[in-house]
MIDOSE-1310 file (N, C-alpha, C; in nm, 2 decimals, decimal comma, always signed):
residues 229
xxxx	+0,08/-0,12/+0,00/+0,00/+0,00/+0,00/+0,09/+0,12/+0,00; +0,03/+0,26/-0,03/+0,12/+0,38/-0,05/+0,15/+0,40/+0,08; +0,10/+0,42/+0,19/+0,13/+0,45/+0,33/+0,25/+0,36/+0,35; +0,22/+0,23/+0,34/+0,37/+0,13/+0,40/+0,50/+0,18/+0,29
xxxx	+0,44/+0,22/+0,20/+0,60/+0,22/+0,10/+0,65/+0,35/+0,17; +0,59/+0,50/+0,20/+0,61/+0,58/+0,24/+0,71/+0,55/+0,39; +0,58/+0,52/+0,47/+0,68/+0,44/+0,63/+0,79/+0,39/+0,63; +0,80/+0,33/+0,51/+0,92/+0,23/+0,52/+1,04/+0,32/+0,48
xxxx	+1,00/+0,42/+0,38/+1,15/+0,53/+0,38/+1,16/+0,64/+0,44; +1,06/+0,63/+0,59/+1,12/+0,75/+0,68/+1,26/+0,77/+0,76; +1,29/+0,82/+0,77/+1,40/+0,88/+0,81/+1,43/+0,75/+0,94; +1,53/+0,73/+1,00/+1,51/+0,62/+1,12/+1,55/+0,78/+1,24
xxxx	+1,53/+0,74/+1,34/+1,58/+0,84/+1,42/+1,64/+0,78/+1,57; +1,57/+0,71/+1,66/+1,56/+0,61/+1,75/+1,48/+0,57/+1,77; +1,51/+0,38/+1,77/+1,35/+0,27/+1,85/+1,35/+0,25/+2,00; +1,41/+0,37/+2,06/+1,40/+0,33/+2,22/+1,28/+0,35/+2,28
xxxx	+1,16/+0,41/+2,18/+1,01/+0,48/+2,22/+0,95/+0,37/+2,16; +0,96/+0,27/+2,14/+0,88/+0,18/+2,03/+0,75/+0,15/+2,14; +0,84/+0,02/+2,18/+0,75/-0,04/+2,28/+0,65/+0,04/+2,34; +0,67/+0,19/+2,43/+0,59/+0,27/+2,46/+0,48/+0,29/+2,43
xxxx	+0,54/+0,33/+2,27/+0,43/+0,42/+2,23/+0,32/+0,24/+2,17; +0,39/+0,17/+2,14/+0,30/+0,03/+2,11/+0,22/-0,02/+2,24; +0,25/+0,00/+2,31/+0,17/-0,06/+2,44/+0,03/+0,08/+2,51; +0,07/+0,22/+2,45/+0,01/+0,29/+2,47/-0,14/+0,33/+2,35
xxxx	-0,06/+0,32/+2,21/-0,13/+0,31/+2,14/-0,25/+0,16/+2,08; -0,13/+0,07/+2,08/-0,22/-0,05/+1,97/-0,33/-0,07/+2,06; -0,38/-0,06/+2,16/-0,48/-0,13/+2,27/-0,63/-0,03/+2,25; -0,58/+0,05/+2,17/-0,69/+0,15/+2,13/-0,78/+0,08/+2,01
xxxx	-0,88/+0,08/+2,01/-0,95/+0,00/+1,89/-0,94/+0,14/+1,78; -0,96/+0,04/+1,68/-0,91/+0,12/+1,52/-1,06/+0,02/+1,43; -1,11/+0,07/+1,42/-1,25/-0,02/+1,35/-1,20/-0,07/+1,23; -1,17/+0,06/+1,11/-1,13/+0,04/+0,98/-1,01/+0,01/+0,99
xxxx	-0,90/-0,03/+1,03/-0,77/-0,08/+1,01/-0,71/-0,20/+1,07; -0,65/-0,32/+0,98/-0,59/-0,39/+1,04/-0,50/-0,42/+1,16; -0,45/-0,52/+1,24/-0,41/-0,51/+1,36/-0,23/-0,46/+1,29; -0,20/-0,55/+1,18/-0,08/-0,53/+1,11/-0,01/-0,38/+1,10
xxxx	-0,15/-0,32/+1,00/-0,14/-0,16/+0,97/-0,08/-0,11/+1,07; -0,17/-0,13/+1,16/-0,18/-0,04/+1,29/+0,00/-0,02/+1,34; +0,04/-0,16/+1,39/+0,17/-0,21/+1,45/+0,25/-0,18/+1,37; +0,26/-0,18/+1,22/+0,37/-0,14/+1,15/+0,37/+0,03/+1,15
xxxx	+0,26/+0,10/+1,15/+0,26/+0,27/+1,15/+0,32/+0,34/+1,26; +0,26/+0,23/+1,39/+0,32/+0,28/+1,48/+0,49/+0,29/+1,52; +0,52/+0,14/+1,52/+0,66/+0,15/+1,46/+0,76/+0,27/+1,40; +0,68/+0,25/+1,28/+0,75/+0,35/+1,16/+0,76/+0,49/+1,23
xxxx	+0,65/+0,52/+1,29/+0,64/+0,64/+1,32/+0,72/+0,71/+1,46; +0,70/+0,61/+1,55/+0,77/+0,62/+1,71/+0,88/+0,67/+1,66; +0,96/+0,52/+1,56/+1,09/+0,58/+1,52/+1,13/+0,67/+1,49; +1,08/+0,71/+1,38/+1,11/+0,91/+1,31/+1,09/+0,96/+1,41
xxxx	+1,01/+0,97/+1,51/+0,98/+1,07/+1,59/+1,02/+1,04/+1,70; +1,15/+0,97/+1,73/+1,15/+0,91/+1,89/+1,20/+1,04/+1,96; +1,30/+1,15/+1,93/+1,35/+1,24/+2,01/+1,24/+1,35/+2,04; +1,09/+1,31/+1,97/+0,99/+1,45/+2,07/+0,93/+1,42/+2,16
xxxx	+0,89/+1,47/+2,23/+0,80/+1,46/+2,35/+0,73/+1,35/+2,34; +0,70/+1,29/+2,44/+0,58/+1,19/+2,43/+0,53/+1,21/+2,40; +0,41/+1,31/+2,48/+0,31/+1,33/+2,45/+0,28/+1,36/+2,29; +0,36/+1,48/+2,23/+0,33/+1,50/+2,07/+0,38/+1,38/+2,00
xxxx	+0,42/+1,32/+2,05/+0,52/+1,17/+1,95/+0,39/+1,10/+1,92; +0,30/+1,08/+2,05/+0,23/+0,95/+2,05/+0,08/+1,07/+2,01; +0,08/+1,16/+2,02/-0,05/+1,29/+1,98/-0,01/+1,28/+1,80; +0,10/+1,29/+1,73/+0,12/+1,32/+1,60/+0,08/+1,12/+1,53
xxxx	+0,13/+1,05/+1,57/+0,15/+0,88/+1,54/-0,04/+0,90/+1,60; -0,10/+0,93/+1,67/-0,25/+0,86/+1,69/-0,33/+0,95/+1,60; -0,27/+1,08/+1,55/-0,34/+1,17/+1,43/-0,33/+1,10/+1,30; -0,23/+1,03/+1,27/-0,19/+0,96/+1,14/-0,25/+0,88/+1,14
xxxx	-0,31/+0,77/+1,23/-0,43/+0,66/+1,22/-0,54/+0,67/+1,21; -0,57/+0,81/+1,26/-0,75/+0,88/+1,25/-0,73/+0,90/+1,15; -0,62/+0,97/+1,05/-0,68/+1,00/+0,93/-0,63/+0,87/+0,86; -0,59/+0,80/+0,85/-0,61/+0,68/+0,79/-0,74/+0,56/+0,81
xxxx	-0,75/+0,61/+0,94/-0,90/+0,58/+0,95/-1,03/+0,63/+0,84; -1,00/+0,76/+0,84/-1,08/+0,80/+0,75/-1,08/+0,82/+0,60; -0,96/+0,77/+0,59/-0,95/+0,72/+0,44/-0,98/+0,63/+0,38; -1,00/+0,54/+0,50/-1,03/+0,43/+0,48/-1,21/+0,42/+0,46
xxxx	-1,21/+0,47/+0,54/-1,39/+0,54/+0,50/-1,43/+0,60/+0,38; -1,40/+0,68/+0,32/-1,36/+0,73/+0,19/-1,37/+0,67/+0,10; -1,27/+0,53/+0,11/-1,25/+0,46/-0,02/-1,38/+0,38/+0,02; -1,46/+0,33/+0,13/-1,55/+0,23/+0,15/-1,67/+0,29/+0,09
xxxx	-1,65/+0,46/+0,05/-1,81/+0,52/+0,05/-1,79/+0,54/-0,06; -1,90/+0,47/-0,14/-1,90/+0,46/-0,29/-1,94/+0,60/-0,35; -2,06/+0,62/-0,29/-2,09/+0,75/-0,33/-2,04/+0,89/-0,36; -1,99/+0,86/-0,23/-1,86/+0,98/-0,24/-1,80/+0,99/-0,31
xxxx	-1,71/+0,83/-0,33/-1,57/+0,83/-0,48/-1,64/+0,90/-0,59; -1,76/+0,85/-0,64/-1,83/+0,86/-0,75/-1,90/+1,00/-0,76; -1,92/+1,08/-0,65/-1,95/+1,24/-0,70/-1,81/+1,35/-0,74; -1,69/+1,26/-0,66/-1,56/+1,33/-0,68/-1,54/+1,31/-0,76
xxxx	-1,53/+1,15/-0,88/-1,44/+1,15/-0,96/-1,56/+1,16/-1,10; -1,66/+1,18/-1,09/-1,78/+1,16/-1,20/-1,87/+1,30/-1,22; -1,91/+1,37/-1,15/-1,98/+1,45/-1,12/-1,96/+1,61/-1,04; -1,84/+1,57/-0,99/-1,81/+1,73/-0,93/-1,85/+1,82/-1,03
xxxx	-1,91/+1,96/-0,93/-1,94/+2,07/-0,97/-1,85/+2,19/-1,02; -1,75/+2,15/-0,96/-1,62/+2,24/-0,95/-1,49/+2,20/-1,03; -1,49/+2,12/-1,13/-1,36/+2,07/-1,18/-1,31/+2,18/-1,25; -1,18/+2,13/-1,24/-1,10/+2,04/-1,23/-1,09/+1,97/-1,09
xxxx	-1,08/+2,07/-1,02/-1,01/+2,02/-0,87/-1,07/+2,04/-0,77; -1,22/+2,01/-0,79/-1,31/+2,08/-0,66/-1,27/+2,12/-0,57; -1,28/+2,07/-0,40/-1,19/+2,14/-0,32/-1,07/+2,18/-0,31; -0,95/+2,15/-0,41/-0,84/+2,15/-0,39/-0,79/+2,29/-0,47
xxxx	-0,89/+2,39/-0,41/-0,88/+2,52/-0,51/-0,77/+2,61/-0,43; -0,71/+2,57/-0,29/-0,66/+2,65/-0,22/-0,60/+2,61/-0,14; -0,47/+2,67/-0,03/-0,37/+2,61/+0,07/-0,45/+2,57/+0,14; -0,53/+2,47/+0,17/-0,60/+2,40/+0,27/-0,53/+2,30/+0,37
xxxx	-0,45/+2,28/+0,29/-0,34/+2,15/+0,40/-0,31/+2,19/+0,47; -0,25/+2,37/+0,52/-0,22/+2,43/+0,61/-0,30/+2,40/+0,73; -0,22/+2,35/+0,82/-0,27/+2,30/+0,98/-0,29/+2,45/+1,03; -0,19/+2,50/+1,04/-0,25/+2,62/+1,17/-0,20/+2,74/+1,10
xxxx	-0,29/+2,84/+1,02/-0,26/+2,96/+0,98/-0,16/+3,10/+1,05; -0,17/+3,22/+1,00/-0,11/+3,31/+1,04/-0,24/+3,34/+1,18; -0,32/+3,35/+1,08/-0,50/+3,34/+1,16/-0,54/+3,29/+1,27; -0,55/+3,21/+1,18/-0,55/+3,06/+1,30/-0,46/+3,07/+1,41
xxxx	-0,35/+3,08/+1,44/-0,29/+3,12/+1,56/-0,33/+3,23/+1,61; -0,29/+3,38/+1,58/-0,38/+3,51/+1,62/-0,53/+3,51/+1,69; -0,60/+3,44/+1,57/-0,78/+3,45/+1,62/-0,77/+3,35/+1,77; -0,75/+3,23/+1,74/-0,78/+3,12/+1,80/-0,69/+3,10/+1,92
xxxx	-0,55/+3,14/+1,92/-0,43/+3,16/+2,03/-0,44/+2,98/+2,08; -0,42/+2,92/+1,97/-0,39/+2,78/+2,02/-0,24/+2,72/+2,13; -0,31/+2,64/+2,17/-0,22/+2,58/+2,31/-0,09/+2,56/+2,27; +0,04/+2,56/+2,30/+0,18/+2,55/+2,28/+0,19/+2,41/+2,26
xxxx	+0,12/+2,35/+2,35/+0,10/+2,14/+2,31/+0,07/+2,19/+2,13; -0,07/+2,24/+2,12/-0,10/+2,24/+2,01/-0,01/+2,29/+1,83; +0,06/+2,42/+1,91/+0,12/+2,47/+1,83/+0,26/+2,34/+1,78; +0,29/+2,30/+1,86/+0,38/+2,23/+1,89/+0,37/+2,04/+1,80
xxxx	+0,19/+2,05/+1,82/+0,20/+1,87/+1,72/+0,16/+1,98/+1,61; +0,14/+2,10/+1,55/+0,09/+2,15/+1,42/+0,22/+2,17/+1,34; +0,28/+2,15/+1,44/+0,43/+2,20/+1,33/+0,51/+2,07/+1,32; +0,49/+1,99/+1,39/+0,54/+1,80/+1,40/+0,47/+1,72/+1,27
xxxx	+0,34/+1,82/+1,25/+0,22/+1,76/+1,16/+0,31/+1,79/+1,06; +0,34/+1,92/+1,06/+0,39/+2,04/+0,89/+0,50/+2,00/+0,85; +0,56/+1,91/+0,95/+0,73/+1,87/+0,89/+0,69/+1,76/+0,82; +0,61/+1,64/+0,88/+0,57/+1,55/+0,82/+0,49/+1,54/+0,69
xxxx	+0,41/+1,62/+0,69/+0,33/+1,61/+0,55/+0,44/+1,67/+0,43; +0,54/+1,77/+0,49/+0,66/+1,79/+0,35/+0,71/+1,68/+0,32; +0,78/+1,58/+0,44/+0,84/+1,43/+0,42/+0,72/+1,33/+0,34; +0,56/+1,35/+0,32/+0,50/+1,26/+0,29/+0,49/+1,36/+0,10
xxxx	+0,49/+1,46/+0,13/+0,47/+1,53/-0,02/+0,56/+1,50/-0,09; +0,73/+1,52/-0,04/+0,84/+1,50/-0,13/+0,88/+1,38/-0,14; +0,80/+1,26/-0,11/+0,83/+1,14/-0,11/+0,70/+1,12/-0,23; +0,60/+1,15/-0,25/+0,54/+1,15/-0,32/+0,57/+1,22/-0,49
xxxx	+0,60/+1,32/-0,48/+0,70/+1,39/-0,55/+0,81/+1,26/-0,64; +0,87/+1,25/-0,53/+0,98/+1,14/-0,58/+0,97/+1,01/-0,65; +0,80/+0,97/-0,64/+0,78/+0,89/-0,70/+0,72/+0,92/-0,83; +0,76/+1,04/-0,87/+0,69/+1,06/-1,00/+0,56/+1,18/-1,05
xxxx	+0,50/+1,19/-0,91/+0,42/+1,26/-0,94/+0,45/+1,41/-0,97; +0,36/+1,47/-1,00/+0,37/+1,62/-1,04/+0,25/+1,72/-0,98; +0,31/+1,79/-0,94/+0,18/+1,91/-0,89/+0,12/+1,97/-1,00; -0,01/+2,01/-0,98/-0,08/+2,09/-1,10/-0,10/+2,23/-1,07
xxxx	-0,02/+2,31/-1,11/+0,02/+2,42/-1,13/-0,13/+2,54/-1,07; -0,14/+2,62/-0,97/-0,24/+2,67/-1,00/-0,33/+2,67/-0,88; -0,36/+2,54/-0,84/-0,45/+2,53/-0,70/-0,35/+2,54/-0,57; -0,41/+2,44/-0,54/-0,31/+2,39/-0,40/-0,21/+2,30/-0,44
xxxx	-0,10/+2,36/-0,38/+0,02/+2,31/-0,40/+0,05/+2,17/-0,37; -0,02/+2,09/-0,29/+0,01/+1,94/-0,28/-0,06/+1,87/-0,40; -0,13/+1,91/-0,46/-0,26/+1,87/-0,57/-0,19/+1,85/-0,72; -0,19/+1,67/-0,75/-0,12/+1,66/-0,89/-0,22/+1,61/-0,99
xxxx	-0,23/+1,55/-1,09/-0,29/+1,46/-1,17/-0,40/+1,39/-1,09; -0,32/+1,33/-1,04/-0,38/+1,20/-0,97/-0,40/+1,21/-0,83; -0,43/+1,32/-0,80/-0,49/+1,35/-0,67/-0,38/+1,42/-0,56; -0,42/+1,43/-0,45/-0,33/+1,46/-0,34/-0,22/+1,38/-0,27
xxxx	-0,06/+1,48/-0,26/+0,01/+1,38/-0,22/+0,02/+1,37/-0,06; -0,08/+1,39/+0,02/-0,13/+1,35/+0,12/-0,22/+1,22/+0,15; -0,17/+1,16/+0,27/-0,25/+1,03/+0,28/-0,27/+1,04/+0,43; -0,12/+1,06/+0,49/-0,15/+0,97/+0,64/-0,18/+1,11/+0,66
xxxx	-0,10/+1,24/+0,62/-0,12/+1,39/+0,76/-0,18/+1,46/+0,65; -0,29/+1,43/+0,55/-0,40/+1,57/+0,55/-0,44/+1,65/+0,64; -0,46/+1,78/+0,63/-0,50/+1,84/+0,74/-0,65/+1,86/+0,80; -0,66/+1,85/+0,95/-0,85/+1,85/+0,97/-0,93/+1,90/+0,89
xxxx	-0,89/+2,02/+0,85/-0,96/+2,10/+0,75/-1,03/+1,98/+0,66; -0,89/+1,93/+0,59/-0,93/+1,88/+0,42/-1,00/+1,73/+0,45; -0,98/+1,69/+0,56/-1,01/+1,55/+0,61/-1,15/+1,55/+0,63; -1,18/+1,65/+0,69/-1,30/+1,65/+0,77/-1,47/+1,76/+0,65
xxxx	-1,41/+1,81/+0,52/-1,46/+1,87/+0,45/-1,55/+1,77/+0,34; -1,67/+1,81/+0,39/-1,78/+1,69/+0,28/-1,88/+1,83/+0,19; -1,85/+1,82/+0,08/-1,93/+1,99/+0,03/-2,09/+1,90/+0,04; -2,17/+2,02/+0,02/-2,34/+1,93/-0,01/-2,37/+1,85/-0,10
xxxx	-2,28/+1,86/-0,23/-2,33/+1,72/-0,31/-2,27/+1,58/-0,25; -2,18/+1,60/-0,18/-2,17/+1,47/-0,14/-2,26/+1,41/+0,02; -2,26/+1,53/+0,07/-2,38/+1,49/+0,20/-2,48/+1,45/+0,13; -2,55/+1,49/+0,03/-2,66/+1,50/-0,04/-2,69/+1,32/-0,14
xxxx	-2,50/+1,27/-0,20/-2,50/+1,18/-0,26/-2,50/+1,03/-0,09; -2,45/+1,10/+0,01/-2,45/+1,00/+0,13/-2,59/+0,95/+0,18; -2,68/+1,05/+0,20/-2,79/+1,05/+0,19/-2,89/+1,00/+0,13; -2,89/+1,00/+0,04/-2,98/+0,94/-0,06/-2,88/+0,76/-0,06
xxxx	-2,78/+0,75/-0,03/-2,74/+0,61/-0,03/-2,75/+0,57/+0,08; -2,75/+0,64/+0,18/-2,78/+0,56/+0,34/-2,93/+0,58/+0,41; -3,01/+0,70/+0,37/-3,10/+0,76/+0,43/-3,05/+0,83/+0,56; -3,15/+0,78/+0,66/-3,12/+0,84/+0,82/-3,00/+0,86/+0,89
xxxx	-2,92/+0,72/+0,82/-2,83/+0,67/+0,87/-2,70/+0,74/+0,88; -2,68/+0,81/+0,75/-2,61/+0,88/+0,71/-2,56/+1,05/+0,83; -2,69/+1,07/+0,85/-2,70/+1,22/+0,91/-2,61/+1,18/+1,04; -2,60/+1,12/+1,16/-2,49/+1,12/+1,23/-2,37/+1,13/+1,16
xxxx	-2,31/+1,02/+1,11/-2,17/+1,09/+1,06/-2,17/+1,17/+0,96; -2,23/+1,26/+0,90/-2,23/+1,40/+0,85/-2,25/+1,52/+0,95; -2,31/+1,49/+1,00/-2,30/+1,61/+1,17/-2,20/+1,60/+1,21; -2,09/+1,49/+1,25/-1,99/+1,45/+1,34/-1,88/+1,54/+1,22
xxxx	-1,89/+1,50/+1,12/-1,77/+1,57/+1,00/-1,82/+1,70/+1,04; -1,95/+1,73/+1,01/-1,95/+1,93/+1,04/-1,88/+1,97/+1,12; -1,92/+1,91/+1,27/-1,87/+1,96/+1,38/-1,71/+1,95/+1,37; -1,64/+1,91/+1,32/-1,50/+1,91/+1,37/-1,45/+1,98/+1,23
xxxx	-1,50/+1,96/+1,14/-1,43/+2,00/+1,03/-1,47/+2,18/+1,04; -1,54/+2,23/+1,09/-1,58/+2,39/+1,18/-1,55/+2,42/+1,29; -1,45/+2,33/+1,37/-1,40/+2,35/+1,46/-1,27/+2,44/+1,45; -1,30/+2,51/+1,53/-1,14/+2,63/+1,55/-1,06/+2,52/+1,69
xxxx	-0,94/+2,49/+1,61/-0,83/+2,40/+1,69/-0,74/+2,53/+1,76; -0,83/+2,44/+1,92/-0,73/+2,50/+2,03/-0,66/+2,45/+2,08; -0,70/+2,31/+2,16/-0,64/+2,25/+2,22/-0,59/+2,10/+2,11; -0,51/+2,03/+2,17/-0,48/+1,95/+2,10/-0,62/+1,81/+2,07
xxxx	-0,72/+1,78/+2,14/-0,82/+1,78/+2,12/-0,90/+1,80/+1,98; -0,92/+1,89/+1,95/-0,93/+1,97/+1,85/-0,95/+1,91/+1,71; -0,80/+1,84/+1,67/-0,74/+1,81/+1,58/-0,83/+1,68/+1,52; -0,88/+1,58/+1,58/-0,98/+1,48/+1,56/-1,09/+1,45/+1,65
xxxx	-1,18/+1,37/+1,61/-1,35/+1,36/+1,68/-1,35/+1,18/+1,67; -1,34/+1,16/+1,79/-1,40/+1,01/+1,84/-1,52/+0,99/+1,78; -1,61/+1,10/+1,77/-1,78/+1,05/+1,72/-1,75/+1,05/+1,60; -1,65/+1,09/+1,48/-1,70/+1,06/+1,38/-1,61/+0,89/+1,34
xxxx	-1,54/+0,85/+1,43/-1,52/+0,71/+1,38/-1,64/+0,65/+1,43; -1,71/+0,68/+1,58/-1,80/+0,59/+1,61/-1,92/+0,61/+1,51; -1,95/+0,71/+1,43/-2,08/+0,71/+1,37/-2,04/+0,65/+1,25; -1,94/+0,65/+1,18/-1,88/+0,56/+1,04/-1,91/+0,40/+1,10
xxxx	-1,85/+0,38/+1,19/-1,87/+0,26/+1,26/-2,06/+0,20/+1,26; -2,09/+0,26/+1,31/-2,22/+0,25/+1,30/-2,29/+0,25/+1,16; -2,26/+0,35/+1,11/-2,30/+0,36/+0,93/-2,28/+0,25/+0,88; -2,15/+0,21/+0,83/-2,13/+0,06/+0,75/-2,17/-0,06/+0,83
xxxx	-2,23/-0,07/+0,96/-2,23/-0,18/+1,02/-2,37/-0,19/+1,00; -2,45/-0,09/+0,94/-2,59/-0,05/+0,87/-2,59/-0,15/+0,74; -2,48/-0,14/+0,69/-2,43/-0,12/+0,50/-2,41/-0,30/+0,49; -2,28/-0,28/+0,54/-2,21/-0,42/+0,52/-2,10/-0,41/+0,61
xxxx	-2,06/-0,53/+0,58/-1,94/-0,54/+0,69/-1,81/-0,50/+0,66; -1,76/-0,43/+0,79/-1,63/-0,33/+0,77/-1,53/-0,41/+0,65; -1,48/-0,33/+0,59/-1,32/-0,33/+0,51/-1,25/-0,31/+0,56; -1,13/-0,39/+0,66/-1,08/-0,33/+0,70/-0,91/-0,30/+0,61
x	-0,84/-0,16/+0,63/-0,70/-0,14/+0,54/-0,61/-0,16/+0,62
């Protein structure tokens, strides 16, 4: 998968955090992801990041699973694939018209005066998503000149560290295409995306929503039974 090929050429830094951050993390349920995924990301990740803080080591490594969590959602929601790659309103590049990947603005710091914890995994996030861009880069791809700068051909070269913003952003034709494929069912995890994806990030908190894995959770267990990546 693109995530393991990425993992596998991070930087090594030290595995003296492994075990830690594995005994603190893996015990956490992950609905959409294998036990394997999980244990290899964590890995991968401790290591690059063994000389930060704990706390942001194992805060930046449990942000990279939620959104792989929710990628994983993504690819399970058919409807969704199919309004983005068939029917968008906005092409070429529907949402991808602007710096959205940016974690924490000029703004966003000023307006919101986010926590030093916070400031601190937003910039742990910002180093990493360059390491996941220019690896991406390296494999060939090419940016398309014009929108957002991570945005090529063939989509975004973000996977594991998209930012809340872009992770958590569903425009109305696709609430609209969820809906009409789930009914009722749908409207929890479309509220749980509003709410966080309109959230002004203060605290480290902020950054992901427990309710929207638990209402995805609930949604496909409506549908069919989980996929897990």
């Amino acid at each position: 998968m693109p995530f393991d090929l990425w993992l596998k050429d991070l930087p090594d830094n030290t595995s003296r955090h492994v075990r830690i951050d594995l005994d603190a993390l893996h015990a956490r349920p992950f609905s959409f992801l294998s036990s394997d995924h999980v244990v290899y990301q964590i890995e991968r990740l401790s290591d690059h990041l063994g000389s930060k803080p704990l706390l942001i080591r194992q805060a930046a490594i449990s942000y990279s699973l939620y959104i792989r969590q929710l990628d994983a959602i993504q690819e399970q929601e058919k409807s969704l694939r199919r309004v983005c790659a068939l029917s968008c309103q906005r092409p070429p590049v529907g949402c991808c018209n602007g710096e959205h990947h940016t974690i924490l603005s000029l703004s966003d710091v000023l307006l919101a005066r986010p926590t030093q914890n916070s400031l601190h995994l937003a910039h742990v996030l910002t180093a990493l998503q360059s390491l996941e861009h220019t690896h991406a880069l390296d494999q060939g791809r090419a940016v398309r000149p014009g929108y957002c700068s991570h945005l090529t051909a063939t989509g975004c070269t973000l996977r594991l560290f998209k930012s809340p913003r872009c992770i958590h952003y569903l425009c109305p034709q696709v609430e609209l295409a969820m809906t009409a494929a789930h009914g009722d069912h749908a409207a929890a995890f479309l509220a749980a995306m509003h709410d966080i994806g309109n959230c002004t990030i203060h605290t480290m908190q902020d950054f992901t929503s427990p309710e929207v894995i638990r209402t995805a959770t609930v949604l496909f267990a409506q549908a069919k039974p989980l996929n897990r990546q």
